[in-house]
N, C-alpha and C positions, 0 to 999 in steps of 0.2 A: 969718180962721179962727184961733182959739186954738191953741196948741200943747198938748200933756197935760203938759208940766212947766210950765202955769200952774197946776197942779189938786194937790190932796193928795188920793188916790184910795184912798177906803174899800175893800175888799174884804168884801162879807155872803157865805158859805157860807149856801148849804142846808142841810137836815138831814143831819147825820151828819159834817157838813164838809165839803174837799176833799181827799181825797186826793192823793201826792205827783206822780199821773200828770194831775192835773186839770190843766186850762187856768187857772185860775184860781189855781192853784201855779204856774203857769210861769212866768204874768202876773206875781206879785207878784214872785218873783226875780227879773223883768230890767226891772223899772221901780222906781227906789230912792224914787220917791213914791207906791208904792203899799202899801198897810199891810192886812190882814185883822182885822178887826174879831174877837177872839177871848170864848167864849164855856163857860162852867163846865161843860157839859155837852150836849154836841152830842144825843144820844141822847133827853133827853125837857128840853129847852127851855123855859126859864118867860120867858114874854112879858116882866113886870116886869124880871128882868136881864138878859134882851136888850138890850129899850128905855132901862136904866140906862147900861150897854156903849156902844150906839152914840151915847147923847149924849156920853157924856164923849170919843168916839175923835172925832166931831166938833166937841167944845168945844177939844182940842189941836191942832188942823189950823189951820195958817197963812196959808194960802191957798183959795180958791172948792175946794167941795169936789165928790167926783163918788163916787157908791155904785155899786157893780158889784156 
């Protein structure tokens, strides 16, 4: 079994984000390989700079990657 600091660990929010009580907030502050994929406007979302955002948060990652 792998350990998670083999991985560079994407973080995608849903709509609207995550707020500072989310799990997925919590997550990213106590795992230093975890990073949120951030995005121009949570609120009404354009697929195109989405999908721009997560290749490039994927083209910087060092290692096997894992999207949450």
């Amino acid at each position: 079994m792998r350990d998670l600091n083999d991985f560079d660990i994407l973080i995608l929010p849903g709509g609207h984000n995550s707020g500072p009580d989310h799990w997925q907030t919590h997550w990213e502050a106590a795992f230093s390989n975890m990073r949120r994929v951030e995005q121009d406007d949570w609120e009404v979302p354009i697929y195109a700079d989405w999908s721009r955002r997560l290749t490039e948060a994927v083209n910087r990652c060092e290692r096997p990657v894992l999207l949450v």
